[in-house]
Each structure stands twice: as C-alpha cells, then as structure tokens.
C-alpha positions in Angstrom: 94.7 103.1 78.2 98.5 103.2 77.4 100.7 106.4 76.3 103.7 106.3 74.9 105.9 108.9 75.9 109.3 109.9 75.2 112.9 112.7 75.1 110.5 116.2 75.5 111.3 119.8 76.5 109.0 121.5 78.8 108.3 125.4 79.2 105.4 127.8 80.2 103.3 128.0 83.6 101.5 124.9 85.2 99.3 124.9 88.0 98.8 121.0 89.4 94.9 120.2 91.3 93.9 121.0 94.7 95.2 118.9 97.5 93.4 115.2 98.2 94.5 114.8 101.3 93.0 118.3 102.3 90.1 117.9 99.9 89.1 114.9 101.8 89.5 116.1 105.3 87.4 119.1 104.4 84.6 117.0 102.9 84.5 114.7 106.1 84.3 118.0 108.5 81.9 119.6 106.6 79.9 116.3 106.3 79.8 116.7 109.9 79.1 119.9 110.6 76.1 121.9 111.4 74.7 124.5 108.1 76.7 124.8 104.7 80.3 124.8 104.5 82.0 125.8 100.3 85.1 124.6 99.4 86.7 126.1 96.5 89.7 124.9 94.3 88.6 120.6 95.5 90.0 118.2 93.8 87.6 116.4 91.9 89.6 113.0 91.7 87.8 109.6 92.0 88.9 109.1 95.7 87.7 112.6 96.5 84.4 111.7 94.5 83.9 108.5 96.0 84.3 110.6 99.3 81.3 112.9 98.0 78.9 109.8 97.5 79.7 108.6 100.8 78.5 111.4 103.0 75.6 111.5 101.3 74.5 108.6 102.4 75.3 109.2 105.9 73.4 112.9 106.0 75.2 115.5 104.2 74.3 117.3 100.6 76.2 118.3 98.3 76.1 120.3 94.9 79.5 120.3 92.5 80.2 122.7 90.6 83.9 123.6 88.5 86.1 125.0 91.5 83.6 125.2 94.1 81.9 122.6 96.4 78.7 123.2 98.6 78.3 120.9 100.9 75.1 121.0 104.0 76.6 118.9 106.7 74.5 116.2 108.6 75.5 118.2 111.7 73.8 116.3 114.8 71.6 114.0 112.5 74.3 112.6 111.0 73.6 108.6 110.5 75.0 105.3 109.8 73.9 104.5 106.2 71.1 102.2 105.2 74.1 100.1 103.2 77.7 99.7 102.7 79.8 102.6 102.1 81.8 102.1 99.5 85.0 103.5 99.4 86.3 102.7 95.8 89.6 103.0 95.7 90.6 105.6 99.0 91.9 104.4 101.6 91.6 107.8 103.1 88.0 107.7 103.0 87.8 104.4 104.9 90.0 105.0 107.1 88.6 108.8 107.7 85.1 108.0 107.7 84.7 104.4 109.4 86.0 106.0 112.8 83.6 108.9 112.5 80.9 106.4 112.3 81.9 104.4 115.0 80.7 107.0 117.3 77.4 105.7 116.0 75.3 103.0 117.3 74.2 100.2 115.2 76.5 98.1 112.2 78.0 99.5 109.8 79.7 97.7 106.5 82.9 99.2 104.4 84.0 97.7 101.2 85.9 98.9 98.0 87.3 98.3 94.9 89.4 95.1 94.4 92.4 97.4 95.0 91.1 98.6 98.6 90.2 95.3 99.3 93.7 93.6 99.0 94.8 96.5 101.7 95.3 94.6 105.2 93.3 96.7 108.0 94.0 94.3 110.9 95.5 97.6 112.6 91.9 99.8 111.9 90.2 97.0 113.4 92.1 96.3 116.3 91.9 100.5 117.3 88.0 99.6 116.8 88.0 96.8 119.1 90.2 98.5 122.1 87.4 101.4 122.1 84.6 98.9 122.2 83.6 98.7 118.8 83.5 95.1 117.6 84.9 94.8 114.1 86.2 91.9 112.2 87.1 91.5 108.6 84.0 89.8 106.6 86.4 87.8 104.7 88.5 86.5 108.0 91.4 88.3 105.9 92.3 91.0 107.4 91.7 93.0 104.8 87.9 94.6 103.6 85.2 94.5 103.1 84.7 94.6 107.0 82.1 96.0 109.7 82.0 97.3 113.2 78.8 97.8 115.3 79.4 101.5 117.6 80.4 103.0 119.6 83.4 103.5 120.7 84.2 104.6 124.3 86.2 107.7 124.9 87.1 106.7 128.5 89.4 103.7 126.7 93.1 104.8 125.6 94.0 104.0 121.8 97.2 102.3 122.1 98.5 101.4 118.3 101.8 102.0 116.3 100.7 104.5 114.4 102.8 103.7 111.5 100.0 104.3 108.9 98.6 108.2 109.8 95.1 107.6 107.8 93.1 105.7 110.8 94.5 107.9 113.3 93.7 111.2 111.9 90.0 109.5 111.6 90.1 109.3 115.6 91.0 112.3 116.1 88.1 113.9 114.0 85.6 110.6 115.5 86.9 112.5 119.0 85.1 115.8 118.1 82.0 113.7 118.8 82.4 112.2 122.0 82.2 113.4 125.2 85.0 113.1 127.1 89.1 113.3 125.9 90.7 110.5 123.5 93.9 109.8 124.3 95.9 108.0 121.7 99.1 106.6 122.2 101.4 105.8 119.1 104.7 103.1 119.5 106.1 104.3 115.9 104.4 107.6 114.3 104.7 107.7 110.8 103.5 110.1 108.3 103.7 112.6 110.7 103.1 115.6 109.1 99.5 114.3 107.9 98.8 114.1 111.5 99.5 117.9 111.8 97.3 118.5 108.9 94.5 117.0 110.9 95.0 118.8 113.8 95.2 122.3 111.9 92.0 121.3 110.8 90.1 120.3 113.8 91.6 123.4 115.5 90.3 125.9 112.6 86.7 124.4 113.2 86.9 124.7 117.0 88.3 121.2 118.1 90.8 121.4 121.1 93.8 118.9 120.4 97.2 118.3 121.4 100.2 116.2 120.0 103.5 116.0 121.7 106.5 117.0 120.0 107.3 112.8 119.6 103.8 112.2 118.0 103.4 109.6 120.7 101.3 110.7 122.3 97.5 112.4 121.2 94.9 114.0 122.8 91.5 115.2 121.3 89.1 117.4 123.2 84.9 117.0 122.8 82.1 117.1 122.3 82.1 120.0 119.5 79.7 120.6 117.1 81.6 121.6 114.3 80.3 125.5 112.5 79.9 125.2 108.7 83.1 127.0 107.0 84.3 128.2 103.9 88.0 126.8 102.6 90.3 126.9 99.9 91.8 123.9 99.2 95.9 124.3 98.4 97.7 122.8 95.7 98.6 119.2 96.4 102.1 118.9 96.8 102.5 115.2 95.8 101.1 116.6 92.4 103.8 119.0 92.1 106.3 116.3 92.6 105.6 115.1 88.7 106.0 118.5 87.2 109.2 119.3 88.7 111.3 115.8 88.7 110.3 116.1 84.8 111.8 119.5 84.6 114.5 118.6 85.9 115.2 115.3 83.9 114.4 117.1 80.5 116.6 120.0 81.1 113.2 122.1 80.6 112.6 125.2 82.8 109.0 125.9 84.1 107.1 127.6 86.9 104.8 125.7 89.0 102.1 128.3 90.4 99.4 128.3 93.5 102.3 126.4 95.5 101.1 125.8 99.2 103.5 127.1 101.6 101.8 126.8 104.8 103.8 123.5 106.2 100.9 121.3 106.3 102.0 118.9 103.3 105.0 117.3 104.6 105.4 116.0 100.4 107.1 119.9 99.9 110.4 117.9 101.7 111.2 117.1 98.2 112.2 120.9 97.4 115.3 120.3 99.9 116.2 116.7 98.7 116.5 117.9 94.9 118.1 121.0 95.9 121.1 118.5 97.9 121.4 117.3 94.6 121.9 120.8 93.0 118.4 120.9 91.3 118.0 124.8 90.8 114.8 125.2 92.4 113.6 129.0 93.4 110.5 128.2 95.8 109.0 131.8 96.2 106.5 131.8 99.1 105.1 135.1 98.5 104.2 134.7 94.8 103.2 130.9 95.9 105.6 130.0 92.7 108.4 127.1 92.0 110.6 128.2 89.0 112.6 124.8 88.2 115.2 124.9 85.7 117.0 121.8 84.3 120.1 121.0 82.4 122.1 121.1 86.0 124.3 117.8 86.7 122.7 117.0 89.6 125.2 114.1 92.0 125.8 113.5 95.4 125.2 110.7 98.1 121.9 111.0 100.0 120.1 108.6 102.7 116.6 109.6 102.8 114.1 108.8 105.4 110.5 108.4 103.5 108.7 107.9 105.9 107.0 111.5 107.0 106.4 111.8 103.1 106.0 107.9 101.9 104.2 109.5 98.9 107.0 111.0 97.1 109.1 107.6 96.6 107.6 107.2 93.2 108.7 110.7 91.4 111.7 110.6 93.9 112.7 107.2 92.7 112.7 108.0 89.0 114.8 111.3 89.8 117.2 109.1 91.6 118.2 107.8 88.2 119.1 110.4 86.8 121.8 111.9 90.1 125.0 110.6 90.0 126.0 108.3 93.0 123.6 106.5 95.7 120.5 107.1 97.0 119.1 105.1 99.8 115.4 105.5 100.9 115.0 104.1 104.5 111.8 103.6 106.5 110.3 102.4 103.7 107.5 99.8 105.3 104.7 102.1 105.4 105.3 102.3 101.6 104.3 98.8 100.8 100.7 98.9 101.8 99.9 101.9 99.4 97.7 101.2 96.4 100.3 98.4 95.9 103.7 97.3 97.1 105.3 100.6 95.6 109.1 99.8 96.6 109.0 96.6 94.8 106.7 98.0 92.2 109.5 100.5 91.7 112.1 98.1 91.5 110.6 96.0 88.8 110.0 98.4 86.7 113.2 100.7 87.3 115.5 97.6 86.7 113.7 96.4 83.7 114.8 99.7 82.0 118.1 99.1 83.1 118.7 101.0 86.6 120.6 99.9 89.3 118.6 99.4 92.2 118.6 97.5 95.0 115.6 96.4 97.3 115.7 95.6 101.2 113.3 94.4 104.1 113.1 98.8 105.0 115.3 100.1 102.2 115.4 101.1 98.2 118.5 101.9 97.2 119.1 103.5 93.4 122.5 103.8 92.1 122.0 106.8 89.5 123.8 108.5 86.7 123.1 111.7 85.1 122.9 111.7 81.7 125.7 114.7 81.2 129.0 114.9 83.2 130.6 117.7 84.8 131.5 119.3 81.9 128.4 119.2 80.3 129.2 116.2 78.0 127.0 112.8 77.6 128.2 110.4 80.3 128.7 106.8 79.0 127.3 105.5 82.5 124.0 106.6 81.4 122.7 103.3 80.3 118.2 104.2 80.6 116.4 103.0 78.1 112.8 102.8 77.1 110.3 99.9 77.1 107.0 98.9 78.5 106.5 99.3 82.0 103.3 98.1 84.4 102.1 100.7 86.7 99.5 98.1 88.5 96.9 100.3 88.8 99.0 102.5 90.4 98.3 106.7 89.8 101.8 107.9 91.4 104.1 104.6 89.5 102.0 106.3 86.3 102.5 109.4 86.4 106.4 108.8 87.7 107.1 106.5 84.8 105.5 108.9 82.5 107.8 111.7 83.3 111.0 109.4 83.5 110.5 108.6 79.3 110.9 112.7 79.1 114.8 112.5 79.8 115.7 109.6 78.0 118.0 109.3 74.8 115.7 110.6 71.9 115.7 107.3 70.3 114.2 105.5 73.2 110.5 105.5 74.0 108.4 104.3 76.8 105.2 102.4 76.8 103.3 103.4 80.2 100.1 100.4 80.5 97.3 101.8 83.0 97.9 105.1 82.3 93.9 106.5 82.8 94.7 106.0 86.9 96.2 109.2 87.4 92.6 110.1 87.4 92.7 109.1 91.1 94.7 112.3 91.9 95.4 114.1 89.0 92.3 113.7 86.3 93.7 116.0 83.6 98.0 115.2 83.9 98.8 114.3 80.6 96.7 117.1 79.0 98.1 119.5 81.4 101.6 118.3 81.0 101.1 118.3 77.4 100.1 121.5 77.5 104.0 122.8 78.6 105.1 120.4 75.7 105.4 117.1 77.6 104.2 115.2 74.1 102.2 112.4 75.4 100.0 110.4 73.2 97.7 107.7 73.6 98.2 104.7 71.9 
C-alpha cells in the first residue's frame, strides 16, 4: 500500500493503542500463570497477535475481544509445542518466549517472517548455551530459524553484554521457573529502562528480583508460580512519538490523552528532548494528557544518547529536520539490528529529500533548519522537499516519514511505499491521524 501525504494542520483529541512492549510481557506472564488473567486496553498489533497464537500452542487460551483479553494460563502444564513457534515478525516474542521454554525439557524450533529471520541471534544462542541449553542456528547463520533442546541450569551465571534488552528480560521471566537464583551479568546494558519494565512486572506477580543501579549486574529469585491477574495495558509511548513530532512540524495544536506516566517506558525521554528544543509541550500527569502546540521555532545544539530509548530515532530523526542547528544521536549500535538497519535507513531516505545528515560507525548526525526564523518569517535554509521514500518494511520509518510530508511546503508531496506496516504497532494510524485532519490518502 502507498499514501501519499502532504502540508496538513492537525487539531482535536487523539488517544494512540495500548503499549506492545507491556502488551507482550503481559501475554507471556499470563501464559504462564496458574487460572485466568484479563487484560484490558492490549494492543491488538500483528506482533502482539502473533504472540497470542504462540501461547496457545504451548498451553494457554485465550478469547479476544475489543479492549479486553482473557487469557487461562498453562500454569504448571505449560509445554513445549508439538511444532515451531512462529514468531512473525516480533522479535519480542522470540526473544521473550524461547528463554521461557528453555526451562523445558525436550527441542524446541523458532522461526519467523523473512524479516525476523535476517535478525542475527548469535547473542540469544550463546546465553542458551552458557546455561546448558544447546542451540545453534538451523541455517549455520546466525540468525533464525534456530532450536535449543532445555533446560537451562540456574546454578550457571549468564554472562552477556546486554546491549539488546529483549533476551534478557526473557531470563529473567525463564528465572520465575527454576529453582534456585539466576544471576546475570551484563558488560554494556542497553535499553535499560525495558529492563525495569520487566522487573515491575515480575515483582507485581510475586517474582523477587534485583538490578543494581549499573544494570550490570541481575538477579532473579524462584521458583514462583505466578497468580492469574487482571491489568491495564498503558498507552505505548513510542506511539505517541508520531502524534506529537507531527504537531509540532505542522504548527497544529493537539492533545494526546491516556498518557502513561508511571516511568516504565523509557520512549517518554522524548518530552524532555523536544522541550530543549523549545517544543511547548504541557505533559499533565494527573489528567494523563500531552497538549502539544506547534508554530514555535524550535533550535538549539543537542547530543543525544539513544540508546535507553533506541526506538524513538525514527520520529526523533524526522523532528531533527525541522530544529535549527545539530543534532547528534550517539549509541546508536543497538539501532541497527531493529526490523532493519534504521540509522542508515534514515539516512537514505532523509538525504534523498534533501537533509543534511551525516552517518557514523555509533553516530547519526542531522543538521536541521526550521522552516520559520526567529521572527516568524520563512527561512531560506529550509530546503525539504517531497518525493518517494522506502520504508523497508519498517512500521516506525512509516509512520515517521508519514508525519514528516505534514510540515513541508504546500506544494511538495510525499509518496510513503509500505505504508500497511504500521499495522505491527499501530493498526489504525492513518485513520486515526486522519481523524485530527492529518489528510492521508491511499494511492
């Protein structure tokens, strides 16, 4: 599907889907736990689908309905599957799910789509391996499909870098299960704040775990038989990113609602970076609201480290275009092994529509202009233009590009190729940004 998009002004109330990242954790405890857990306000994306059809097959049930989950965990007859689980296109779900079931006895296969399967896993593997749990790549690739026959041994210690969070948040919740104390020991923690995610989680169903003020080091208490819960799933901040950068770069005004304020998304980091730009931003905790108002010059110099929230690089690049002077995105690895290489991904696609950027071994650099100077006039620096863009596949380069065509010059238009994979985390965006006047149509 392709929409083109172009110059819009937003206004009115949006509310953006329920957190993936929570909605995925929550499916995977309750798969695990003993009698029926509901979770309401899900988000019923393909990754968090795909997670559904997978704990089926290892135990649990579940019954879907609009804004409310039910799911009857596999509790202590939870089993390895009688085939592969597939895990389409979520890398959370594989990298969730395969530790759990490595405390399992007997093989176990994981595959995906051709996505998933280009994603190298040599570090999943290895953590397999050190606790016992022989695991090799089927395609002697390093990367899926791949298998591991159980189970790990909690007596081991899990020494890895840590610099993708997704496999070792699915030790810690594997750790519920075994009987002992895992001890994981990260050289270079990354993505931090997912990490703290998980252990909220495993401590609201009972699970005793520690991580030390470095993330370095991790320690996960068990065996506990996790209690069936009830949940509300929060917004999902890496969704509010879109609505907000395209507020700002269409000189629109808006109010985000059902904004989670508890800390556990470490994507809300964006608030602060748009506001050291001078994006008026009004984040009211109590009414769980962002009011964003645009038409601000927004400027400065800023080095931002990405790598607690490697997510937000695609709606924080685009924005970057639009502040006058340098912003330089360091840490930036852990961003290349996303659904694709996102920093170059962003710089091919930024440069062909004429921004300055610049792309290094750990770096993204964007030289921006806003489109009005100081004193309110059209800058000449301003030099965006519209095009055709790839997204590869890509739902956060999609839905980024998408909202960049809304602050271009109203003669310029912008092709976005792919566009139907913002279904993996936001099914409905273009009709719900359409709804607060974004204009996109498909073509």
């Amino acid at each position: 599907m392709k929409i083109k998009a172009h110059k819009s002004k937003l206004s009115g109330r949006i509310t953006v889907p329920g957190s993936k990242s929570h909605t995925i954790r929550a499916l995977i405890l309750a798969a695990m736990a003993d009698g029926t857990s509901h979770i309401s306000n899900p988000l019923p994306s393909n990754d968090c689908l795909s997670t559904v059809e997978a704990i089926k097959k290892v135990g649990a049930k579940a019954e879907l309905s609009d804004g409310l989950w039910t799911i009857t965990g596999a509790g202590k007859n939870l089993h390895l599957p009688d085939d592969c689980i597939d895990a389409g296109n979520s890398g959370s779900l594989m990298y969730f799910l395969c530790p759990v079931l490595s405390t399992l006895s007997g093989e176990c296969t994981f595959t995906g789509d051709e996505s998933l399967c280009t994603r190298p896993v040599g570090h999943l593997l290895d953590a397999l391996n050190q606790l016992g749990a022989g695991a090799k790549s089927l395609r002697g690739n390093d990367c899926s499909p791949f298998s591991f026959c159980g189970s790990i041994d909690v007596n081991k210690t899990l020494k890895t870098d840590g610099k993708l969070s997704q496999y070792i948040s699915g030790f810690m919740m594997a750790a519920s299960r075994l009987n002992g104390t895992l001890k994981i020991e990260l050289s270079d923690p990354k993505e931090t704040p997912y990490l703290t995610m998980t252990k909220l989680w495993l401590e609201s169903v009972g699970v005793n775990c520690q991580i030390s003020d470095d993330f370095k080091n991790i320690s996960v208490q068990g065996p506990v038989q996790i209690k069936a819960f009830d949940r509300a799933v929060p917004s999902d901040w890496e969704g509010v990113a879109f609505p907000l950068i395209a507020a700002l770069i269409s000189e629109s005004s808006i109010v985000i609602e059902n904004i989670d304020g508890s800390g556990s998304q470490g994507d809300d980091k964006i608030v602060q970076v748009l506001q050291n730009a001078g994006a008026d931003i009004v984040w009211d905790k109590k009414a769980a609201t962002l009011t964003v108002t645009g038409g601000k010059r927004l400027h400065g110099n800023q080095t931002i480290n990405i790598s607690d929230f490697p997510d937000a690089i695609c709606a924080l690049s685009v924005i970057a275009c639009f502040i006058d002077g340098t912003t330089t995105f360091t840490d930036v690895e852990i961003c290349r092994k996303k659904e694709t290489d996102r920093i170059k991904a962003m710089k091919e696609q930024l440069t062909k529509l004429s921004a300055n950027v610049e792309e290094g071994d750990d770096t993204l650099i964007i030289h921006g202009h806003s489109p009005i100077l100081e004193d309110g006039q059209p800058n000449p620096e301003f030099k965006l233009h519209g095009g055709e863009v790839q997204t590869y596949k890509d739902h956060r380069i999609v839905m980024s590009l998408a909202c960049l065509a809304l602050g271009l010059d109203s003669k310029e238009e912008l092709i976005v190729n792919d566009a139907e994979w913002c279904r993996i985390t936001f099914p409905n965006f273009f009709q719900v940004m359409n709804a607060i006047g974004a204009g996109f149509t498909e073509i």
